[in-house]
N, C-alpha and C positions, 0 to 999 in steps of 0.2 A: 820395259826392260831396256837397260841400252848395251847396245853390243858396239866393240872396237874392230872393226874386221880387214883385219893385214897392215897395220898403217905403218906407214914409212916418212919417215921428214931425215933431211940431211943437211949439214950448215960445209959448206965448201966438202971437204974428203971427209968429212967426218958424218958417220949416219949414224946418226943418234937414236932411231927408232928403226929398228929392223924386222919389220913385218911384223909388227905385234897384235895376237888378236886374245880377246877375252871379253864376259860378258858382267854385266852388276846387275843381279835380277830384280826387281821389285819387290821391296821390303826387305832387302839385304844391307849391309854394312859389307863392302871391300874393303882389307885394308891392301894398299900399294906399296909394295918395299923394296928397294934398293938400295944402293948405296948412292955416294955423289955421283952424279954423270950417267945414272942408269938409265935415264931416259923418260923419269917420272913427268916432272913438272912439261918438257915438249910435248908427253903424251896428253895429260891434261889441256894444255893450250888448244892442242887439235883438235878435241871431244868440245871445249868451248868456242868453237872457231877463231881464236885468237892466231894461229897459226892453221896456213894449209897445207893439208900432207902433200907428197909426193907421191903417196899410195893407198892404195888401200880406203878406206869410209867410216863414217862414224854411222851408226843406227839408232833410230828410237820406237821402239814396240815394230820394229821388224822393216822398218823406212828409214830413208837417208833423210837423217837431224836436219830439220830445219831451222832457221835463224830464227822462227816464231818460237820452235820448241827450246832453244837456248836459252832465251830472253827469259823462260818461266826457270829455268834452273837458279840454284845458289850457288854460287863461285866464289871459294876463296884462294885470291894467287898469292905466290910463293913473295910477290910483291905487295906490302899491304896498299891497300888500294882507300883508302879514309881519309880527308882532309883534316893535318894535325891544329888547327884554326880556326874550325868549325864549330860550331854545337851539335852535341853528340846527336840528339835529339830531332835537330832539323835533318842532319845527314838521313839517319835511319827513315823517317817517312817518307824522304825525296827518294830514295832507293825504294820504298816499297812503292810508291806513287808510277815507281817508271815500271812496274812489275802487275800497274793494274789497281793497284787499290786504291780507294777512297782516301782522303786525309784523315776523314774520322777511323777509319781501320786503321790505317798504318798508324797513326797517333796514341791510339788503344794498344795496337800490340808493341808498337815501341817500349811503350812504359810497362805492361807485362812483364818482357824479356831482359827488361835491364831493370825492375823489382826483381826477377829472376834472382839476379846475378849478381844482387846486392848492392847495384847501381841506380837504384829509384830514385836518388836524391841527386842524381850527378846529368841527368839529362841536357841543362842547360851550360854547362860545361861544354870548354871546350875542347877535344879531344886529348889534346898537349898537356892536359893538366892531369892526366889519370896517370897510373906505374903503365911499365908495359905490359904486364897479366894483366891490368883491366881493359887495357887499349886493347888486349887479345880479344876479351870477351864482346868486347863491340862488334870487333870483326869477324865474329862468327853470331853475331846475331845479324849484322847485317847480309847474312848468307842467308837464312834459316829466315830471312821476313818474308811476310806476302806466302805463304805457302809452297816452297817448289816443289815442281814436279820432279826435280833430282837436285842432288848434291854435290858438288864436286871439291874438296878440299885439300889445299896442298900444306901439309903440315900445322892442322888445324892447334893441335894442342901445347905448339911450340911455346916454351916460356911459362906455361903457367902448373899452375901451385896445384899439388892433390886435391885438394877441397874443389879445385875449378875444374881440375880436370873431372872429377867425378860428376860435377854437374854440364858439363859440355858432353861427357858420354852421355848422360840422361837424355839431355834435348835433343842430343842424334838418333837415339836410340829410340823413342817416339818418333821421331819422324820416319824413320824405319818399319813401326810397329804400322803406322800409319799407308803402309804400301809404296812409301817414298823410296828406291835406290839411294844408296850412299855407297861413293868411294872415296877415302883420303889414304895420303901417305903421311908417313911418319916413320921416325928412325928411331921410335922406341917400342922395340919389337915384345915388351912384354905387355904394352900395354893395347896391340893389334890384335896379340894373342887373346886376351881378355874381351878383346870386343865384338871379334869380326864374325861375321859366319862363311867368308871363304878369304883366300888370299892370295892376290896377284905378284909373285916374284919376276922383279926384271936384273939383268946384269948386262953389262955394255950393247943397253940397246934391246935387247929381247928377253921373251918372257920364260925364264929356264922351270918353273913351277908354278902351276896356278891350279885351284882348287877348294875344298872347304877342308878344314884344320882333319878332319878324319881320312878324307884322302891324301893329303899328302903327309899323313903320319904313317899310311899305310906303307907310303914308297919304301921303307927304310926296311931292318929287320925288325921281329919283334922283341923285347929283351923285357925281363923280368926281374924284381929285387927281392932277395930272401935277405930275413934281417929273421936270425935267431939271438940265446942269449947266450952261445959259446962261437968261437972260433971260427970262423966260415972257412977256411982256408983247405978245407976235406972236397969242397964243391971240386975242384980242378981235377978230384980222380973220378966223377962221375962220368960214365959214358956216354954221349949223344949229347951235350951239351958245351957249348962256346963262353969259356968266361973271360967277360971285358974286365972284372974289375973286383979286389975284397980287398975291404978294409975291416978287420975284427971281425964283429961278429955279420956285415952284413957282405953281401954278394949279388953283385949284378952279372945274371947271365942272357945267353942266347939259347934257347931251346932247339935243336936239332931235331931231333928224335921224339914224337911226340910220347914217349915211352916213357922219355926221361924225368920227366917233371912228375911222375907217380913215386921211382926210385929217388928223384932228389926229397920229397915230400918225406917218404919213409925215414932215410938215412936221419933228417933233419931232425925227427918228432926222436929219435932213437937215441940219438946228441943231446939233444936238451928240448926247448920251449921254440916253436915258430912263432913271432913276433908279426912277422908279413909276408905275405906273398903274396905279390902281384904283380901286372906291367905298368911297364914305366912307358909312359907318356911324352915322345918326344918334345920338347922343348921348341918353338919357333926360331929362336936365336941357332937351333942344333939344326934343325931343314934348313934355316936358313943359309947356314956354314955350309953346309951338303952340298945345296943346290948353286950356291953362288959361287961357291972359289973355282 
């Protein structure tokens, strides 16, 4: 597991990370979200030791991260870090080589990962010759080589195509199943939603929500959608209930009164046909609007 516990970095008056602590357990998917300047990417550099806090520690399975245990992580920074001149090919083994393996391993699983990805015939290429979605997909296989013991990604899915993204969730997603920690950010929050099994909110600097998608749905109220085939607009005289919202025949409420939702049930069947009833599932982008403004 690795735990972030209190960290602080500041660049002259400006503190960019204000004691943030949170954990990515083993075999989880974090995803990291903020907006520009939240503190993502400085937070990342610290957990890589590319920057040193001011405060606070970074932890691995319950110990201060060592430079050994770094070196086994996969790191992709917000900088791509692949030489555009290379061959795709030599990069990737040299990278897995500095992570311990064999050239005949790395050489194997090079060419795996990028038959993976539709890139089996582009090895010998030099990086500069791919789009930038393929160039993406290099660099995040060269995160994901040599096996790490975690993951750290800063905006892994940046630039690429559905088809790619769905196969870059895949290969995260085994490495996950596989007892690996993963945390990235990314600024498309439906697609964090879709994947994470908790999620760290930061906002100038600190962490205003962190949690798995069922607690911090819980933070909120609970609210409910009736969707008959007549007129909903009868809902606003029921008792013990809060309504945010009808449009025809459907009605999103707050239940108050646990009372109310038997009486609203009746009135409904009484009117016409119930089409649905059920709760409505806050949205990520909606915690997210909550917890960040």
């Amino acid at each position: 597991m690795l735990e972030v516990d209190h960290l602080v970095r500041t660049f002259g008056q400006l503190r960019a990370v204000d004691d943030i602590s949170f954990t990515v357990p083993a075999g989880q998917m974090i995803g990291f979200v903020g907006g520009n300047g939240a503190g993502k990417t400085t937070t990342m550099r610290m957990i890589m030791g590319l920057l040193a806090p001011d405060g606070g520690a970074v932890r691995w399975d319950g110990r201060p991260i060592t430079q050994n245990d770094r070196s086994r992580f996969g790191y992709m920074p917000e900088e791509r870090g692949l030489y555009a001149k290379q061959p795709i090919g030599r990069q990737l083994i040299y990278l897995a080589r500095l992570k311990g393996m064999s050239s005949q391993a790395a050489e194997a699983e090079a060419s795996e990962l990028m038959e993976r990805f539709g890139l089996g015939d582009r090895l010998k290429d030099k990086l500069e010759k791919l789009s930038l979605g393929n160039q993406q997909r290099v660099q995040i296989a060269a995160a994901v080589m040599a096996r790490p013991i975690g993951l750290i990604l800063d905006e892994p899915f940046s630039g690429l195509d559905p088809k790619a993204v769905d196969q870059m969730a895949a290969l995260l997603a085994e490495r996950a199943a596989g007892g690996v920690p993963v945390l990235f950010s990314s600024h498309q929050l439906d697609l964090i939603d879709r994947l994470c099994d908790g999620l760290v909110i930061l906002a100038n600097g600190r962490v205003v929500a962190a949690g798995s998608k069922d607690e911090l749905e819980s933070r909120g109220p609970t609210r409910h959608r009736l969707v008959t085939d007549t007129d909903a607009s009868w809902v606003r005289d029921v008792p013990g209930l809060r309504v945010d919202e009808v449009a025809g025949g459907t009605a999103v409420i707050e239940i108050l009164d646990p009372g109310a939702a038997d009486e609203l049930l009746a009135q409904a069947l009484q009117r016409g046909h119930v089409i649905e009833f059920a709760k409505v599932r806050q949205t990520l982008s909606e915690i997210y609007r909550e917890v960040a403004s």
